[in-house]
C-alpha positions in Angstrom: 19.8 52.2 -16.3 17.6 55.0 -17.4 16.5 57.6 -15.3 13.3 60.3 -15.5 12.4 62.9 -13.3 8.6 62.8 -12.6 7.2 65.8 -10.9 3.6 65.9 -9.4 4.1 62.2 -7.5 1.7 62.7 -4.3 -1.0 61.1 -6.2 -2.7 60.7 -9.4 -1.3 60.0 -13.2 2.1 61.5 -11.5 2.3 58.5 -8.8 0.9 55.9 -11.5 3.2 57.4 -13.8 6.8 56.7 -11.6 5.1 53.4 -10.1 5.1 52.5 -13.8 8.0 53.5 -14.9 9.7 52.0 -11.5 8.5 48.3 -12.6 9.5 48.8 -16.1 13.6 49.3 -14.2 14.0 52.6 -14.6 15.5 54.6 -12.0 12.5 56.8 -11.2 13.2 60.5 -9.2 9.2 60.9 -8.1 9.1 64.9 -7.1 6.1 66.0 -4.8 5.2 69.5 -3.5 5.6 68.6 -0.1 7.9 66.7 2.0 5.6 64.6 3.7 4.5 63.3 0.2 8.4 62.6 -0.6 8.9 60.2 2.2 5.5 58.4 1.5 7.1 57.5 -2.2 10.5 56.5 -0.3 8.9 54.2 2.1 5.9 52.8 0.8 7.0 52.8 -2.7 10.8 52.4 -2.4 11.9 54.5 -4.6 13.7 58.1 -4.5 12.1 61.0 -4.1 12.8 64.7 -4.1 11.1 68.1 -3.5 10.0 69.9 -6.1 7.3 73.0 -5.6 7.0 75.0 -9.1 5.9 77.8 -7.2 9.4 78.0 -5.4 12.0 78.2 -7.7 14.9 77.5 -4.5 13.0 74.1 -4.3 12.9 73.5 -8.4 17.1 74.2 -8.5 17.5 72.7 -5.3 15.3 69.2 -6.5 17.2 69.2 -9.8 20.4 69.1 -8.7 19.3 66.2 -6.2 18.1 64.5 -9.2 21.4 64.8 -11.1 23.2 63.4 -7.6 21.0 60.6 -7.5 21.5 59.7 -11.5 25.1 60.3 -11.3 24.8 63.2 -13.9 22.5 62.2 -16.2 19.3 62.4 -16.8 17.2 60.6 -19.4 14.0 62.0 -19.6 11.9 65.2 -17.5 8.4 64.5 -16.9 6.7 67.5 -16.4 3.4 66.8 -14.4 2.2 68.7 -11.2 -0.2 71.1 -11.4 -3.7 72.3 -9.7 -7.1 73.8 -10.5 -9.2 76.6 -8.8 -12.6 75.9 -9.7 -14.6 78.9 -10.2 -16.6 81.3 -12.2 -13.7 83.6 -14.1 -15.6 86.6 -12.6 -15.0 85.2 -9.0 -11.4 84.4 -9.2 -9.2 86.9 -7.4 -5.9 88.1 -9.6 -3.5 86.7 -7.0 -4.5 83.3 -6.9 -4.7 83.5 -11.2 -1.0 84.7 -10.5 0.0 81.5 -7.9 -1.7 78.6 -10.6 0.5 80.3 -13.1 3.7 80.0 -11.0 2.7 76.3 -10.2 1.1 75.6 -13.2 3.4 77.7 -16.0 6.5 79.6 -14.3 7.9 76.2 -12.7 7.6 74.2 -15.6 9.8 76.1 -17.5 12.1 76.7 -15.0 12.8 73.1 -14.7 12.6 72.4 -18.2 15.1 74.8 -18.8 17.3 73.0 -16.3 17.0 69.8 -17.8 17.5 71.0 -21.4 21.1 72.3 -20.1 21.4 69.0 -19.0 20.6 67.2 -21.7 22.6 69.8 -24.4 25.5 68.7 -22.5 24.7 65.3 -22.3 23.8 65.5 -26.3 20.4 63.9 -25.5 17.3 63.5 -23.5 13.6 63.6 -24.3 11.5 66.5 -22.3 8.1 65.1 -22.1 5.0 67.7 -21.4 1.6 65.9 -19.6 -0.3 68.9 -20.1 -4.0 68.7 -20.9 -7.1 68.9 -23.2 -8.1 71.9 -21.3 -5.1 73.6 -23.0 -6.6 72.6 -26.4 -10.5 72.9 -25.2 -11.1 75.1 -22.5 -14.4 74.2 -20.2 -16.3 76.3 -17.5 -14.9 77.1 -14.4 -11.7 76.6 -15.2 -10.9 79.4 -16.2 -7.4 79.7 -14.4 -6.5 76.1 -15.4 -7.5 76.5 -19.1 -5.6 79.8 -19.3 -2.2 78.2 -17.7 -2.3 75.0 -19.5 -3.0 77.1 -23.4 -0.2 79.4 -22.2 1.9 75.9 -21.1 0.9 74.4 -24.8 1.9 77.4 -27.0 5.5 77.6 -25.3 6.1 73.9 -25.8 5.0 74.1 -29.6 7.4 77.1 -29.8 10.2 74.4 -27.6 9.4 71.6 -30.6 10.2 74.3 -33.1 13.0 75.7 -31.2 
C-alpha cells in the first residue's frame, strides 16, 4: 500500500486532500498543528494522524519519525500543505509576526522536506509534492506576509526541481 504524509489536515484542501487519498487506499498520515485536530482525524475519519507544527521543529522530527513508524519505513509521497495568512496592510504588520508566518509558512516546510528527501534518497524514490499558491506567483493586497512566504516557498522549490 502506498503511503503520503499530508500536513495541514484540521480542515480545508489538507483534510479533503487525506480524505481523498484515504478512499483511493492509500495509507494516509493526516498531520495537524494541534492535537485536538489529530484525534478528530483518528476518530471521526479513521485514519492515522500525527502532530506536526512547522513552527516547532521538535514537533516536525518528532511527527516524521511517527510517520515512518506507522509506514514501516517508507514513505511514498510528502504533501506539503499547512500554512496561514495575516491579513493586513504591509505597513501594519509587526516584524515578529512576518517572522512566525515564515517559520510556519517557509522554515517548516523545508525542514520536513528535507527529512523526507533523506528518506526517499535511501529509499531510491518518492515524489515531494508542494500545494503552495497563486499568491506565490501573483501577489494581492493585504497579504503581504503570505505573498512574501509563499514567493520565497516557490523560488526554493524551482531551485529543489533543478537540484
Amino acid at each position: 500500500m502506498k503511503s503520503i504524509l499530508i500536513t495541514g489536515c484540521s480542515s480545508g484542501i489538507g483534510r479533503d486532500t487525506a480524505l481523498a487519498f484515504r478512499d483511493a487506499g492509500w495509507l494516509v498520515i493526516a498531520s495537524c498543528r494541534n492535537e485536538a485536530d489529530c484525534e478528530a482525524m483518528r476518530s471521526n475519519h479513521g485514519m492515522h494522524s500525527v502532530r506536526i507544527d512547522y513552527e516547532d521543529e521538535v514537533s516536525i522530527v518528532g511527527g516524521f519519525d511517527a510517520t515512518l513508524e506507522i509506514t514501516g519505513g517508507q514513505l511514498d509521497v510528502l504533501f506539503n500543505n499547512g500554512a496561514y495568512a495575516i491579513p493586513c496592510l504591509v505597513e501594519d504588520l509587526p516584524t515578529d509576526a512576518l517572522r512566525a508566518i515564515f517559520e510556519a509558512n517557509f522554515f517548516g516546510w523545508h525542514t520536513l522536506t528535507r527529512l523526507a528527501i533523506a528518506q526517499m534518497r535511501q529509499q531510491a524514490e518518492g515524489r515531494i509534492i508542494q500545494n503552495s499558491s497563486v499568491l506565490g506567483f501573483a501577489p494581492l493586497k493585504f497579504r503581504g506576509a503570505y505573498n512574501a512566504t509563499k514567493f520565497a516557498l516557490e523560488g526554493l522549490t524551482d531551485t529543489m526541481r533543478l537540484e
